[in-house]
N, C-alpha and C positions, 0 to 999 in steps of 0.2 A: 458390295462391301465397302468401296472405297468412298461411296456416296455418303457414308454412316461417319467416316472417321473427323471432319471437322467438329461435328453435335458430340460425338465419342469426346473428344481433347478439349471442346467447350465444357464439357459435364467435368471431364478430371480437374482442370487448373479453377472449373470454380467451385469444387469440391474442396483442393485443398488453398483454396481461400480464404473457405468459410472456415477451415479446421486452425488454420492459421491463425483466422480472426477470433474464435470460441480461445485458444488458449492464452490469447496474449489480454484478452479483457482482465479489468482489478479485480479482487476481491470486493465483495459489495460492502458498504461502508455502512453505521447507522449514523447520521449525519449530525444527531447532537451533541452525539461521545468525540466524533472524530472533528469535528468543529471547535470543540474546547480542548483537544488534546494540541492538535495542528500547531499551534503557538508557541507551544512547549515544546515542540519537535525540534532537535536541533538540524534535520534534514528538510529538504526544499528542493524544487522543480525550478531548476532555470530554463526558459528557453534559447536555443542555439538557432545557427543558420541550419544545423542538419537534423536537428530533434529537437530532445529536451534532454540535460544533464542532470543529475542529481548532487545536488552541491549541501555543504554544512556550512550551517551560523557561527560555531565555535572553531574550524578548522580551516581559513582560507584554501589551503593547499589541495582542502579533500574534494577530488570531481573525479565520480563514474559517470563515463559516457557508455550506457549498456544499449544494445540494439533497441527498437523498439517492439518488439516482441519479448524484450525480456524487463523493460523499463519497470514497469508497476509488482511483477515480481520482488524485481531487485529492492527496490521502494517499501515493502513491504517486508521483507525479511531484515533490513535493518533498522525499521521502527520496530520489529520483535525484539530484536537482539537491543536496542536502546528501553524498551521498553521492561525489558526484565531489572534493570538497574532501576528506573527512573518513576517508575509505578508500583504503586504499593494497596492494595486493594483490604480494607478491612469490612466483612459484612458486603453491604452496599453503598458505601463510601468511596471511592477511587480518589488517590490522592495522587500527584502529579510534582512531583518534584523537577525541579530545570536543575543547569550543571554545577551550582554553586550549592548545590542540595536543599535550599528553600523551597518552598512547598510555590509550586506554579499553580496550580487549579486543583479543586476540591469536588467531585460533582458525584449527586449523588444519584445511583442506578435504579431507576424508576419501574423497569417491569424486567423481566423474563429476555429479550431480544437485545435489552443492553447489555444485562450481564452474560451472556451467551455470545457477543460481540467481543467485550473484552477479554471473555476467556477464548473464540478463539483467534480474535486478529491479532490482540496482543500478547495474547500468552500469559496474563497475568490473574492466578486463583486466589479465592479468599484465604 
């Protein structure tokens, strides 16, 4: 029995390694919605000596330092919550407002996977 429990305790902690690693990955992105959104975002990745923090363009003050296990969640739930304000989707149009309410980027949803993207990473319906 006690021949087994090294392989046993190597099988558990890289079991929950991998479960680790499955939940803390992003959301998948479609790279040309989110490449012209990106800009307009008032939210941004700094890096640190100890991660990455998530810092704002319009807010010096504002810095979440979330674990890295929760970094791209957290990242991601307040480009939702920005993005109910600051997107406005008519048809297949997405229009992109920044915080002065002028229209930041125009782009328009070319198949199926973008608008299925933006309904659901951003949250935002025709």
């Amino acid at each position: 029995m006690s021949k087994y429990l090294p392989f046993a305790l190597f099988a558990a902690f890289f079991f929950a390694a991998l479960v680790a690693f499955m939940q803390s990955r992003p959301t998948p992105k479609n790279a040309r919605i989110y490449r012209t959104v990106k800009p307009c975002s008032p939210y941004y990745l700094k890096q640190r000596l100890g991660g990455l923090s998530i810092r704002s363009k319009t807010d010096p003050s504002f810095k979440l330092e979330p674990d890295n296990a929760e970094l791209f969640h957290t990242l991601e739930a307040l480009e939702k919550k920005w993005a109910k304000k600051a997107m406005k989707r008519h048809g297949d149009t997405l229009i992109v407002y920044d915080v002065n309410g002028t229209i930041c980027a125009e782009i328009t949803l070319q198949n199926d996977d973008e608008r299925a993207f933006v309904n659901n990473y951003y949250g935002v319906t025709p």
